[in-house]
C-alpha positions in Angstrom: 115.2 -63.3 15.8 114.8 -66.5 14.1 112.4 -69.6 14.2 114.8 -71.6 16.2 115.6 -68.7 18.3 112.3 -68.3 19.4 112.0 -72.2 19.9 115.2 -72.1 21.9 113.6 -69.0 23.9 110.2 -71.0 24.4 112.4 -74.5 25.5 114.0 -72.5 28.2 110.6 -70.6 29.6 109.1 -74.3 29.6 112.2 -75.3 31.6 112.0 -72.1 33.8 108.4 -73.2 34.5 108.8 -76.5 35.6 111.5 -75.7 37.5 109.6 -73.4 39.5 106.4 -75.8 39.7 108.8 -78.2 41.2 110.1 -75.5 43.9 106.3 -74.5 44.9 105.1 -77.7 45.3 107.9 -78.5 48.1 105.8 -75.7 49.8 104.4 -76.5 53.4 103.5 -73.9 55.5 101.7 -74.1 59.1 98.6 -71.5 60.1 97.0 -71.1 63.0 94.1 -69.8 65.0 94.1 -66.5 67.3 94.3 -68.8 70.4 97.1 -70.8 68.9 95.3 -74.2 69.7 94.2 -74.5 65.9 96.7 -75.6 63.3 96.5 -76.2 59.5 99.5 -77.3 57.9 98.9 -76.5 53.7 101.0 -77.2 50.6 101.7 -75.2 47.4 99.0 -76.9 45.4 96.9 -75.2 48.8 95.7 -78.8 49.4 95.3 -78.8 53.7 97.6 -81.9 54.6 96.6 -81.6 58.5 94.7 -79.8 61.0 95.2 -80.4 64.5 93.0 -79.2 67.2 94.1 -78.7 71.0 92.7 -80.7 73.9 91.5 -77.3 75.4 88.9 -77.1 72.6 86.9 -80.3 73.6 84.1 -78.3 75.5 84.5 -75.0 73.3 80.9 -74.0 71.6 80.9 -75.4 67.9 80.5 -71.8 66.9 83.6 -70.9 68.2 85.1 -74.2 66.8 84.6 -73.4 63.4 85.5 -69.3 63.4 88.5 -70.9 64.9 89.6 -73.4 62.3 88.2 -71.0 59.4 91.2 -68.2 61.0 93.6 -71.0 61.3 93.0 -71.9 57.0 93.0 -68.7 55.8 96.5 -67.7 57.8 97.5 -70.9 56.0 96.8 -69.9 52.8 98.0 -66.2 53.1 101.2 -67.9 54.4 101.7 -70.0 51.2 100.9 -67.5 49.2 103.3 -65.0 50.1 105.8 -68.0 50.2 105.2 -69.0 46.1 105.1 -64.9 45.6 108.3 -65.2 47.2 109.9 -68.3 45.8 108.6 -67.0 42.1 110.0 -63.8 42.2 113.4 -64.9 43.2 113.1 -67.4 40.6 112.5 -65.1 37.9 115.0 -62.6 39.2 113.0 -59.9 39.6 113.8 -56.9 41.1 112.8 -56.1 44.5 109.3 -54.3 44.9 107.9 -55.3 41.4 105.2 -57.6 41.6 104.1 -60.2 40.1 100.7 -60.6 38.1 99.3 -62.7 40.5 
């Protein structure tokens, strides 16, 4: 394989990349909290965009409150994870099962 081979091969990875950059930062997924009344909507950069909190949890105990909103994040970001996971390996073609490095 030659020099501009292997330049070809790296301007088409670069391409590849971006492309899928593009694709996971469309992203947007919504978690939520046990009871439901707790959402967090989070990109594919896993930047929370929103979290909205039901009426019903005015008088809750601030304890509660947070454990709450900590359950409705982390569904979020297992969410948007599997979604990139997802989104990647289709991108790259991959065969289903393997997995990717990250």
């Amino acid at each position: 394989m030659g020099i501009m081979d292997k330049m070809k091969q790296a301007k088409d990875m670069y391409g590849s990349m971006k492309k899928m950059q593009q694709e996971v930062d469309k992203i947007l997924v919504e978690g939520s909290s046990k009871n439901q009344l707790i959402t967090v909507m989070v990109n594919g950069k896993h930047q929370i965009m929103s979290i909205k909190i039901d009426d019903q949890l005015q008088n809750l105990d601030l304890r509660e409150l947070e454990k709450q909103t900590m359950i409705a994040c982390n569904d979020a970001l297992v969410k948007v994870n599997k979604e990139i996971k997802s989104k990647m390996g289709s991108m790259m073609n991959l065969p289903g099962g393997m997995k990717l490095p990250f």
